[in-house]
N, C-alpha and C positions, 0 to 999 in steps of 0.2 A: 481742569473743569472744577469749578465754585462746588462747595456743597449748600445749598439751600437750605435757609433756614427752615425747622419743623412748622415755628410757628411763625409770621408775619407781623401777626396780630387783625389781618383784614380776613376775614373771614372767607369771602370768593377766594381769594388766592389760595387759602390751603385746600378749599377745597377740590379747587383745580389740579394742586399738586397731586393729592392724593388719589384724585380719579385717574391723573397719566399713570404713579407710581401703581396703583391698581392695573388698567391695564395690560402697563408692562410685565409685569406680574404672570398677569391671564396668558398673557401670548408665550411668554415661558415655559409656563407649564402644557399648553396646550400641544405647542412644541414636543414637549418631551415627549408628553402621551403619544403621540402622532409615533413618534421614534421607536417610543417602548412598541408599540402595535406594529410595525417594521418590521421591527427585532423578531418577535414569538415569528410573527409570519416568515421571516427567514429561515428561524430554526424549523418550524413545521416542515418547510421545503424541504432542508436540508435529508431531514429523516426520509422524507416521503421520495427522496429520490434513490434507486437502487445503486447508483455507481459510485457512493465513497465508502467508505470502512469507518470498523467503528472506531478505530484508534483516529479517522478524523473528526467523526459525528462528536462524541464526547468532549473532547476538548474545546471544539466549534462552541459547543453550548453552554459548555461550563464558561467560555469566555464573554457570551452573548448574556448568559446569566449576570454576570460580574457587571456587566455595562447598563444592565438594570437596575440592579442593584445600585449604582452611585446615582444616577440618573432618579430614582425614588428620594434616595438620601438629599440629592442639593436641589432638587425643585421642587417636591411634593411635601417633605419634611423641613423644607427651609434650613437647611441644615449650611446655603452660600449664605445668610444673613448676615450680620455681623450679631453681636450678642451670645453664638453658638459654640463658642470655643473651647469649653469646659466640656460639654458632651459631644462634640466631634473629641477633642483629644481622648476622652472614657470608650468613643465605639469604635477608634482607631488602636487603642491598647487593646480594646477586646479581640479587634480581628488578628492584631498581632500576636496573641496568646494563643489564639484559635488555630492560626495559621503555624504556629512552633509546636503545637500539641499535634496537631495533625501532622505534619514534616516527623516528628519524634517518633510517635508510633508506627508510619509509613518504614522509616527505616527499623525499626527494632520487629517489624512481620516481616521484611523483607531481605534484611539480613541474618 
């Protein structure tokens, strides 16, 4: 697949490009919204139903959580653009710092 030039130089043409790349754009995110509203609504369920434990409820949500989480970060934050790779690599080091401090302490209360 060609990359298209930004600019043409004819005016209709970019604007046309940029209306499609626009609403491709739109339906991405709408998408995800749609997704994210799924989600809550699954884990609502989830709770609202009496026959699982909470060693499954917890987990369920903490994972349901996590898949919002990325779902905010690359459509809502444009965070899939290109241009973003300096601050994905800084929120990527953060989670991994977050995620080693929490693992470290986890074991130093429970050992």
């Amino acid at each position: 697949m060609a990359n298209p030039q930004l600019n043409s130089g004819n005016p209709r043409v970019d604007i046309e490009y940029r209306r499609k790349k626009s609403a491709e754009e739109m339906r991405h995110q709408v998408v995800s919204f749609a997704l994210m509203i799924f989600l809550t609504l699954i884990a609502f369920a989830v709770v609202a139903m009496k026959g699982f434990s909470a060693w499954f409820i917890v987990p369920f949500i903490l994972l349901l959580a996590i898949v919002q989480v990325i779902f905010q970060l690359y459509y809502f934050m444009h965070m899939s653009h290109k241009g973003h790779e300096a601050p994905s690599m800084f929120l990527y080091s953060g989670v991994l710092v977050g995620a080693v401090t929490i693992l470290a302490f986890t074991t130093i209360i429970w050992w």
